[in-house]
FIRO-213842 format. One record per residue: residue in one letter; chain; x, y, z of N, C-alpha, C, O in turn. Coordinates in pm, 1 decimal. Each point is the difference from the previous one (the first is absolute). Layout:
BEGIN
+------+-----+----------+----------+----------+----------+----------+----------+----------+----------+----------+----------+----------+----------+
| type | mol |      n_u |      n_v |      n_w |     ca_u |     ca_v |     ca_w |      c_u |      c_v |      c_w |      o_u |      o_v |      o_w |
+------+-----+----------+----------+----------+----------+----------+----------+----------+----------+----------+----------+----------+----------+
|    a |   A |        X |        Y |        Z |        X |        Y |        Z |        X |        Y |        Z |        X |        Y |        Z |
...
+------+-----+----------+----------+----------+----------+----------+----------+----------+----------+----------+----------+----------+----------+
END
This chain:
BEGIN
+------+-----+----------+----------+----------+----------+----------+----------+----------+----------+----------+----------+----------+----------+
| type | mol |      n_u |      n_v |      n_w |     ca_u |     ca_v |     ca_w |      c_u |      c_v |      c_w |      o_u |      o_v |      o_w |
+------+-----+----------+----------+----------+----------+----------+----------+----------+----------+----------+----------+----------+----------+
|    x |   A |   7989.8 |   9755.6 |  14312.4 |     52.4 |    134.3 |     18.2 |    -75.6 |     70.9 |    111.8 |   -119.0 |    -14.2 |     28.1 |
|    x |   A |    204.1 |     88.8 |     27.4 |   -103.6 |     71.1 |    110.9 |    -46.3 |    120.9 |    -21.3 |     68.6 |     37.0 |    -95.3 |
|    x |   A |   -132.1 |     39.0 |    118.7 |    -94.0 |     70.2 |    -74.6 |    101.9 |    191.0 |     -7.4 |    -20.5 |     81.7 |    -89.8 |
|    x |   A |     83.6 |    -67.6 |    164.4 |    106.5 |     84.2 |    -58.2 |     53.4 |    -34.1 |   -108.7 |     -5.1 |     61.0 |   -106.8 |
|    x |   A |     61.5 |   -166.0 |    131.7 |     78.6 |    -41.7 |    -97.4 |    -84.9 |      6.7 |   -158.8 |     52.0 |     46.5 |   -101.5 |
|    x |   A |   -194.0 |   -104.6 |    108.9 |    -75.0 |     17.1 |   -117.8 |    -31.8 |    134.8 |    -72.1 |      5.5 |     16.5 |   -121.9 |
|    x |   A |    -43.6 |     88.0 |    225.4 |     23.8 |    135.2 |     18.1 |    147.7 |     67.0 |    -64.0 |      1.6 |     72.9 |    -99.2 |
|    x |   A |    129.8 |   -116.5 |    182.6 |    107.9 |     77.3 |   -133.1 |    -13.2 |    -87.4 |   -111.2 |     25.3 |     63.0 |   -102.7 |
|    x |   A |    -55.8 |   -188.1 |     78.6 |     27.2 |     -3.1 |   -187.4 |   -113.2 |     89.0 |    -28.2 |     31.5 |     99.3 |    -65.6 |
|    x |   A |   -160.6 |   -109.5 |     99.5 |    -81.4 |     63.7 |   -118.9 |     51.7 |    155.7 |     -6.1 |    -16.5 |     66.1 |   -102.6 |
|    x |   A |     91.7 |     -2.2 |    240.6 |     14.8 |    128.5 |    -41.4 |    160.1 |     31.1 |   -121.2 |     34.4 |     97.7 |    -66.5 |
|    x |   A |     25.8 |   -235.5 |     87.4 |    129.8 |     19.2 |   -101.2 |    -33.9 |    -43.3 |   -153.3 |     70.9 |     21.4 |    -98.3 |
|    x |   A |   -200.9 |    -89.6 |    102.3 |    -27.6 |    -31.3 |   -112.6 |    -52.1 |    156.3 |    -79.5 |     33.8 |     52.0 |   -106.3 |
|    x |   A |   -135.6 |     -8.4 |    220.5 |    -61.6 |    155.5 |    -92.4 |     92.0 |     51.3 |     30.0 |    -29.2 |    110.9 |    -44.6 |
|    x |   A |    157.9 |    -94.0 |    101.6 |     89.7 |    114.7 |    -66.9 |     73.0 |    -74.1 |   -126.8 |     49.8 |     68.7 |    -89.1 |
|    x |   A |    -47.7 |   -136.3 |     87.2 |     66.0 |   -125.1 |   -152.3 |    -65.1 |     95.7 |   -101.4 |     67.8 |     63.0 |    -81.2 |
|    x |   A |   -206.8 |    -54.1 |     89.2 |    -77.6 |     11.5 |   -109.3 |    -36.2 |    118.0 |     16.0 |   -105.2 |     15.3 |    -62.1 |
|    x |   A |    150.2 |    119.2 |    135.6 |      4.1 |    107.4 |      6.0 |   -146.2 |     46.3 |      0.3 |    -53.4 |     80.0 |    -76.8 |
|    x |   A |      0.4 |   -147.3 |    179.3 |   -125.8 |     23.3 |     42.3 |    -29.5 |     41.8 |    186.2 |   -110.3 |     28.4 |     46.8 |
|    x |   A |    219.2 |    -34.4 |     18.5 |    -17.9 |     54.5 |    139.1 |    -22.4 |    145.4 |      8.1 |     61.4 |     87.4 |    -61.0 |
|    x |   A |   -155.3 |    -74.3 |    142.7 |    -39.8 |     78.6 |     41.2 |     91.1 |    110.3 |    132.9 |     71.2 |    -71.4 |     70.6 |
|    x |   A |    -66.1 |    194.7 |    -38.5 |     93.7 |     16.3 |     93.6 |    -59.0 |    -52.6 |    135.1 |     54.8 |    -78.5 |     77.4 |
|    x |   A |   -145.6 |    122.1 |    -67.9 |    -29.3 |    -85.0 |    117.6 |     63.9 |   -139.1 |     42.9 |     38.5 |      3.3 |    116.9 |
|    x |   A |     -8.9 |   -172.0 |   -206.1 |     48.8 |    -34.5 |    -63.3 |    126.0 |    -32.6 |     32.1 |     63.8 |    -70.4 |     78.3 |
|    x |   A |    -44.3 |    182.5 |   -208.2 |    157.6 |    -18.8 |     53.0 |     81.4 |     52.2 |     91.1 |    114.6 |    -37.6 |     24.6 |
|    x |   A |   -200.4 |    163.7 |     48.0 |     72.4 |      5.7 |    152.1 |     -1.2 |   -106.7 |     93.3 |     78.7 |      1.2 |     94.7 |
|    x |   A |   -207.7 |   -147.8 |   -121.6 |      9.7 |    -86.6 |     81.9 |    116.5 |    -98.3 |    -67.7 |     65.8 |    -65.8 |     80.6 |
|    x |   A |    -42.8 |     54.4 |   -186.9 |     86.9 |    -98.7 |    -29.4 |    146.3 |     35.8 |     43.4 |     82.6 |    -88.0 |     24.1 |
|    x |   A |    -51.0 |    241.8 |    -14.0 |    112.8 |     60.2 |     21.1 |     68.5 |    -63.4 |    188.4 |    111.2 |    -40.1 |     34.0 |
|    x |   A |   -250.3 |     61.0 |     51.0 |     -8.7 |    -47.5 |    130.5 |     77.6 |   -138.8 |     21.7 |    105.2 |    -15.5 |     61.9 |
|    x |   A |   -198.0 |   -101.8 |   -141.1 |     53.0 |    -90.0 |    -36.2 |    134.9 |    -57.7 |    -27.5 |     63.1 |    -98.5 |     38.5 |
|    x |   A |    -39.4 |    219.6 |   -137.6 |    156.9 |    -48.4 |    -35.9 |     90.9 |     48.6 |     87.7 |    110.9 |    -53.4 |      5.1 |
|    x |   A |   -140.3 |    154.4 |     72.1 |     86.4 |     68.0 |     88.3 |    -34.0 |   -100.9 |    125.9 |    102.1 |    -21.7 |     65.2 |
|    x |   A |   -171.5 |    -18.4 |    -34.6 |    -26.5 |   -176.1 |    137.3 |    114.9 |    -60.6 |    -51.7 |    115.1 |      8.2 |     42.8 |
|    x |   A |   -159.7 |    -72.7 |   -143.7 |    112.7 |   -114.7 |    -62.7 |    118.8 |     50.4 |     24.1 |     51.9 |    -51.6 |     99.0 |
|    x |   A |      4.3 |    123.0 |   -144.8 |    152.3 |     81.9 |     -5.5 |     72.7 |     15.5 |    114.4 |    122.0 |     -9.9 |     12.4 |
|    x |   A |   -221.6 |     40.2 |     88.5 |     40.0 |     15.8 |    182.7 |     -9.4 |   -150.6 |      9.4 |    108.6 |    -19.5 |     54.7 |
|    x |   A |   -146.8 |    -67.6 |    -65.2 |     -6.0 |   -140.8 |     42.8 |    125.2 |    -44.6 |    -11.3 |     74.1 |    -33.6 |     92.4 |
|    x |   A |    -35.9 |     33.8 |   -286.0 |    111.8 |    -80.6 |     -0.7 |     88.9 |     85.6 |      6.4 |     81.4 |    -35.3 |    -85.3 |
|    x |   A |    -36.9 |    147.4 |    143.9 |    100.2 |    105.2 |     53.9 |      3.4 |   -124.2 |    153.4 |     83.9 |    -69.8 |     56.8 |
|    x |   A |   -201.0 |     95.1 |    -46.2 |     17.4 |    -63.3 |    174.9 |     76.3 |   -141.8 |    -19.2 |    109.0 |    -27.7 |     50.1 |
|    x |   A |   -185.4 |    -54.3 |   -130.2 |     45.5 |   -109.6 |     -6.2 |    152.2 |    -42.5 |    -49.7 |     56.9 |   -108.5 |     11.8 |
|    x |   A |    -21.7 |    203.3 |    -57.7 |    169.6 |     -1.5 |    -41.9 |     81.2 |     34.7 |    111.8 |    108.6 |    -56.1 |     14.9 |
|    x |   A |   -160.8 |    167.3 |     88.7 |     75.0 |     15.2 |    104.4 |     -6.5 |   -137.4 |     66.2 |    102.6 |    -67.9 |     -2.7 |
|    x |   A |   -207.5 |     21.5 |     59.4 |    -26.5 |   -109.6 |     79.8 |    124.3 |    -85.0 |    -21.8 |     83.1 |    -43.7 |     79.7 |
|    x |   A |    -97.4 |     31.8 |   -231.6 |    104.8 |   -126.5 |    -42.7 |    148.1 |     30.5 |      3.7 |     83.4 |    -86.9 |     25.1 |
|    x |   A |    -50.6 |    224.9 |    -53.5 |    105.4 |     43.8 |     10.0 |     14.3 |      9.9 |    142.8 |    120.0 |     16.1 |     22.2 |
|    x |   A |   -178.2 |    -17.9 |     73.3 |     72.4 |    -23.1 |    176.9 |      0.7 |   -130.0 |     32.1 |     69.0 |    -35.7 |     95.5 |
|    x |   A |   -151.2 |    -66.1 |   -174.7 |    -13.6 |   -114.6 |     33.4 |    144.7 |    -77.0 |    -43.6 |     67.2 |    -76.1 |     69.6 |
|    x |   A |    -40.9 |    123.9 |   -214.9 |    161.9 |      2.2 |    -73.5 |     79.6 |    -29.2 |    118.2 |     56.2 |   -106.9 |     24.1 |
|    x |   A |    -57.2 |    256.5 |     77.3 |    110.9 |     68.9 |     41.7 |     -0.7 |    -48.4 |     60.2 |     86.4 |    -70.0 |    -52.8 |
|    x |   A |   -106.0 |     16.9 |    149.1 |   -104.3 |    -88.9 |    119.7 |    -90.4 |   -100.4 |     23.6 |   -115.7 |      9.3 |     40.9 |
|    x |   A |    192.3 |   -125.2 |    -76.5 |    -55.4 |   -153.6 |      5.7 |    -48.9 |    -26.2 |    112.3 |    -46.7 |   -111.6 |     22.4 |
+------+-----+----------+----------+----------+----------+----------+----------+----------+----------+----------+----------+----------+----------+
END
């Protein structure tokens, strides 16, 4: 795992267990909002790639 990656489980694990901190979970929020723009991106990509062999 690469070390972000080790970084969001332990922060999805302490919100699991309702132990994050805000500090926390404003970083895990960051996180999930990266991911979300990625595969937004990555669906367009594929959807022009679709359109356009």
């Amino acid at each position: 795992m690469l070390p972000f990656q080790t970084r969001v489980s332990d922060l999805l694990a302490q919100s699991k267990a309702g132990t994050l901190s805000a500090k926390s979970e404003a970083e895990l929020e960051r996180y999930l909002t990266i991911e979300h723009l990625v595969r937004m991106a990555k669906a367009h990509v594929f959807e022009q790639l679709r359109q356009n062999p």
